[in-house]
Z-matrix of the N, CA and C atoms (Angstrom, degrees):
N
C 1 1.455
C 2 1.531 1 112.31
N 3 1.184 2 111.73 1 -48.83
C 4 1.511 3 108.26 2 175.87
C 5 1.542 4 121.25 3 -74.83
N 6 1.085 5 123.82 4 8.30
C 7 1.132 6 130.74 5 151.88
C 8 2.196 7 116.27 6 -78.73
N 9 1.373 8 101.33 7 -53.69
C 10 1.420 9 113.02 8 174.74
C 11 2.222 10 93.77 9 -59.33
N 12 0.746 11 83.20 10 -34.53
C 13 2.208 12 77.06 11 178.31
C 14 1.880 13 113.21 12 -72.38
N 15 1.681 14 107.84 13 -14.83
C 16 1.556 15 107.08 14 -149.87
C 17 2.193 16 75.41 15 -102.20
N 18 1.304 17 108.31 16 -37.50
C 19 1.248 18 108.57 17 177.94
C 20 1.540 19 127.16 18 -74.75
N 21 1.803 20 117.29 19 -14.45
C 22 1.030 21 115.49 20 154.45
C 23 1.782 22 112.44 21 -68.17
N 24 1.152 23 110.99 22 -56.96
C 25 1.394 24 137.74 23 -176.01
C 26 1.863 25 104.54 24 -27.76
N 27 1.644 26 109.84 25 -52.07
C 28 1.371 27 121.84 26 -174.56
C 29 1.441 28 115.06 27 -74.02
N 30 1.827 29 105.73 28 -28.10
C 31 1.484 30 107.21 29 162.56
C 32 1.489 31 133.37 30 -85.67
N 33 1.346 32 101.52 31 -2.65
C 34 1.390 33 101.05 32 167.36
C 35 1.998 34 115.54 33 -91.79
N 36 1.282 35 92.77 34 -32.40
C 37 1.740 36 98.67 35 179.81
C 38 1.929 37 93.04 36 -61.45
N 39 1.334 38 108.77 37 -64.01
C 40 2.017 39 94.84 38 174.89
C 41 1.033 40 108.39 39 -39.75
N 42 1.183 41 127.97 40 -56.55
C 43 1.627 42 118.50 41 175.34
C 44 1.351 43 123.70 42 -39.59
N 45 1.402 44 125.89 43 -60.31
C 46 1.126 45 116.64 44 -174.52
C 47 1.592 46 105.09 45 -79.00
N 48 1.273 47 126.01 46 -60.93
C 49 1.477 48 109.34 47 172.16
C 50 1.548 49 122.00 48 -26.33
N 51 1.325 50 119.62 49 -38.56
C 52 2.090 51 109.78 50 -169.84
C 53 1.557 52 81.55 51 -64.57
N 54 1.671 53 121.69 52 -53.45
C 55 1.640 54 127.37 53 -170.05
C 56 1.170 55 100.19 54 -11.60
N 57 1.595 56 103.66 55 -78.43
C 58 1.595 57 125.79 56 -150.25
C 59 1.142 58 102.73 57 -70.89
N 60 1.761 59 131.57 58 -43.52
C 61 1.530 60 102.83 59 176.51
C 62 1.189 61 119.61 60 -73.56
N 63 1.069 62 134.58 61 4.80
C 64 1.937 63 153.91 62 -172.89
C 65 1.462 64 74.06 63 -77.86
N 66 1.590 65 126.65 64 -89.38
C 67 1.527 66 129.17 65 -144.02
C 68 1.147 67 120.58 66 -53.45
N 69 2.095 68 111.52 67 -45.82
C 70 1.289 69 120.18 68 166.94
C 71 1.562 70 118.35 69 -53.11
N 72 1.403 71 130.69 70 -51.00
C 73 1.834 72 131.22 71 166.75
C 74 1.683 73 90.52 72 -37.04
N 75 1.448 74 116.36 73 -60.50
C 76 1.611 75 101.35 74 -166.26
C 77 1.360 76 129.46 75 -54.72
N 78 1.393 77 123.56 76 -29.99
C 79 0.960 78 150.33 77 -141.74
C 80 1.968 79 90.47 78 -79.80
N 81 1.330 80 102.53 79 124.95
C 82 1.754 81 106.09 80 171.54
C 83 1.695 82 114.21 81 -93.65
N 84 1.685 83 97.52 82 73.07
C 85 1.524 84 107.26 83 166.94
C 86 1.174 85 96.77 84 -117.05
N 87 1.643 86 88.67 85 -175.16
C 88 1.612 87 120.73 86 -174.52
C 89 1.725 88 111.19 87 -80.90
N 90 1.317 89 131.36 88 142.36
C 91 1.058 90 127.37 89 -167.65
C 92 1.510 91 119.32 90 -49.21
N 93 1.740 92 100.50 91 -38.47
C 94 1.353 93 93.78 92 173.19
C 95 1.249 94 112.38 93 -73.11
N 96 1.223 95 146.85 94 -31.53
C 97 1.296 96 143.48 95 -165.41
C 98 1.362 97 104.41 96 -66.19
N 99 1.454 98 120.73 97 -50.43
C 100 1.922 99 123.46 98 171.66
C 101 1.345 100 111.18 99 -53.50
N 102 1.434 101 125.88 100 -38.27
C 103 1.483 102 134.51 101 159.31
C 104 1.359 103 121.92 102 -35.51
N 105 1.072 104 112.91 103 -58.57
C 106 1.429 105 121.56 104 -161.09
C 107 1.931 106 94.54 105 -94.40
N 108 1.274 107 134.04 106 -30.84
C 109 1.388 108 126.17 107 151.70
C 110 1.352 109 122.71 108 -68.59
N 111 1.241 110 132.22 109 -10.83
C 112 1.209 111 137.38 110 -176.19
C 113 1.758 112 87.18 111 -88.46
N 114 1.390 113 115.93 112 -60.53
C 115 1.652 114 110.54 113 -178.31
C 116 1.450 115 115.63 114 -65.18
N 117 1.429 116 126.60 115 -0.59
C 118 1.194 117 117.31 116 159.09
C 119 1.527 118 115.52 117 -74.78
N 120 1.354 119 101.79 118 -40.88
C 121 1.879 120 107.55 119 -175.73
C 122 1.781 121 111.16 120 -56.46
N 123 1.289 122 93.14 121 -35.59
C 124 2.030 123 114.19 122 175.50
C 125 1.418 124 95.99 123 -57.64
N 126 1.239 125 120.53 124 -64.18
C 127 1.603 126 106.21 125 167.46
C 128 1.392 127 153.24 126 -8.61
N 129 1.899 128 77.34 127 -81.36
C 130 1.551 129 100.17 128 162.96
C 131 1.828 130 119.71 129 -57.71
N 132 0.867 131 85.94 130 -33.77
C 133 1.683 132 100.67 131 -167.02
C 134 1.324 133 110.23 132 -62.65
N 135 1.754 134 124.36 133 -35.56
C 136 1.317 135 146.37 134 -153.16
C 137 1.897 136 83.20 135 -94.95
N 138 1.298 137 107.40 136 -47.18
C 139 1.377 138 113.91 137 -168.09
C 140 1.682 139 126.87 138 -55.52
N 141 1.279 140 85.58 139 -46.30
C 142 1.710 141 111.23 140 156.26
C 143 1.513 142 132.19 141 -40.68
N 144 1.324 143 104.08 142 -41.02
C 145 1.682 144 114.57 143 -173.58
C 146 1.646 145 79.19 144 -79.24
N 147 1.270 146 142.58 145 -25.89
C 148 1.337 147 127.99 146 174.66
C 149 1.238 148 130.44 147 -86.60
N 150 1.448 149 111.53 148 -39.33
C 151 1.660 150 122.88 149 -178.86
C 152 1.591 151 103.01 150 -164.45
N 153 1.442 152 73.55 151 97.37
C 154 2.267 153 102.49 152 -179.97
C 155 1.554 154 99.29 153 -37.13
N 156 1.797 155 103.91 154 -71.00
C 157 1.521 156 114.63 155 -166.32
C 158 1.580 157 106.28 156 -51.36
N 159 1.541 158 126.69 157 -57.01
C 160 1.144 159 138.10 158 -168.22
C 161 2.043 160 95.14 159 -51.01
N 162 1.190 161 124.37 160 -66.62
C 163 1.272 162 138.42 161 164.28
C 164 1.601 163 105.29 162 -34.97
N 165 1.150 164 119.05 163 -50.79
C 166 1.852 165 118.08 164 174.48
C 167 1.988 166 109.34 165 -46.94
N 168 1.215 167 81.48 166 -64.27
C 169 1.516 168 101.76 167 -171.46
C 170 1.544 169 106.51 168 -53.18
N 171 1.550 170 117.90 169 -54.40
C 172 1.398 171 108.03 170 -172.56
C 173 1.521 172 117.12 171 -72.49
N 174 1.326 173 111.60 172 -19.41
C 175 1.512 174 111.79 173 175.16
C 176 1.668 175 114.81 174 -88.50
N 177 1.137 176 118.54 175 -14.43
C 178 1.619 177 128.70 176 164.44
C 179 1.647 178 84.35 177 -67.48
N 180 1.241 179 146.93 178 -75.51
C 181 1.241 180 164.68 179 -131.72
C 182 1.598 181 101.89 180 -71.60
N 183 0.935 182 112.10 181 -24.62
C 184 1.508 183 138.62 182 -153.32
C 185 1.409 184 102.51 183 -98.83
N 186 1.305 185 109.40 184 -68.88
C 187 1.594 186 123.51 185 160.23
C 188 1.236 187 126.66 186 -40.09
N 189 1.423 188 118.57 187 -49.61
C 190 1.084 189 120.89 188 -146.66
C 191 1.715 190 86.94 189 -85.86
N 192 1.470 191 123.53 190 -34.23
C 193 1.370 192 134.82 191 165.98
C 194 1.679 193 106.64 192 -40.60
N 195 0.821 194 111.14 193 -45.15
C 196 1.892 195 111.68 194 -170.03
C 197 1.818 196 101.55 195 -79.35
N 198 1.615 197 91.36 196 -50.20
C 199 1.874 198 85.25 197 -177.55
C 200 1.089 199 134.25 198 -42.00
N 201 2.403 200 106.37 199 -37.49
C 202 0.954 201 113.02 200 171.13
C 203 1.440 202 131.90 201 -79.91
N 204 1.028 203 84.98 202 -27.38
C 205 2.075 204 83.52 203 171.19
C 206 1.704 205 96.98 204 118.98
N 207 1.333 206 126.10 205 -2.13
C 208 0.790 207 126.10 206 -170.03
C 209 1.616 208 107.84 207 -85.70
N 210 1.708 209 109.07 208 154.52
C 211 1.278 210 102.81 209 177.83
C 212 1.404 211 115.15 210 -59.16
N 213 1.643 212 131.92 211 154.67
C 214 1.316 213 132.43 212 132.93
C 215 1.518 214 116.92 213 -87.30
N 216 1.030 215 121.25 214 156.52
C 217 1.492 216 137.69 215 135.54
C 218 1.399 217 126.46 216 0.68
N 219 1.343 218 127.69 217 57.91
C 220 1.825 219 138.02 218 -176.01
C 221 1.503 220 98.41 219 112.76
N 222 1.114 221 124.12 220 26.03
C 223 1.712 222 117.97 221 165.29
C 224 1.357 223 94.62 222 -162.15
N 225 1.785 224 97.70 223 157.47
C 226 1.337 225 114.60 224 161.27
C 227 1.371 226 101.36 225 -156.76
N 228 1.763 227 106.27 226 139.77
C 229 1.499 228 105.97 227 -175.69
C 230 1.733 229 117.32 228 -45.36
N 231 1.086 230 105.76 229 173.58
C 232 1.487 231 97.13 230 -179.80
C 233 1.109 232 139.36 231 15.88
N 234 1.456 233 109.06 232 44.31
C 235 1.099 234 126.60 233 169.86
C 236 1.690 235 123.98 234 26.99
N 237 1.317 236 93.79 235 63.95
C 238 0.917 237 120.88 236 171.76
C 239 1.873 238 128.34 237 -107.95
N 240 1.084 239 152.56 238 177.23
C 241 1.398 240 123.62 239 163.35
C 242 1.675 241 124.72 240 -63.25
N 243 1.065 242 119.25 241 141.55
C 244 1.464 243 112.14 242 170.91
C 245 1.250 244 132.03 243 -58.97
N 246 1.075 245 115.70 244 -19.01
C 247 1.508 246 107.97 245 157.02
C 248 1.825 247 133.99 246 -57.42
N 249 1.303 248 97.67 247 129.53
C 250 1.618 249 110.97 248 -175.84
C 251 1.548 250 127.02 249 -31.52
């Protein structure tokens, strides 16, 4: 059984990863700014082949950063500074 849970588990992280690079392509920044969010998702992604859950959490974390409008980590809307 916990094998059938580790294989749901891997289809939901693809899931949300295609998400997030879906939102980041949408996203009306500057090339570098999609760059440097696109290399955050590379992150997560790398992180995953190590720790699924840990990889769940930071890309929920990740998201939930863009939904709000709030800066992430190498972007800020309108290019402005990232600070709040």
């Amino acid at each position: 059984m916990e094998r059938d849970g580790q294989l749901e588990l891997y289809d939901l992280v693809a899931a949300r990863l295609k998400h997030a690079h879906a939102v980041v392509r949408s996203l009306d920044v500057t090339d570098d700014e999609r760059r440097a969010l696109a290399r955050r998702l590379l992150v997560i992604t790398t992180a995953a082949k190590q720790d699924l859950r840990g990889a769940l959490r930071r890309l929920d974390r990740f998201l939930a950063e863009l939904d709000s409008g709030r800066p992430v980590e190498g972007w800020s809307r309108g290019g402005g500074d990232a600070s709040p």
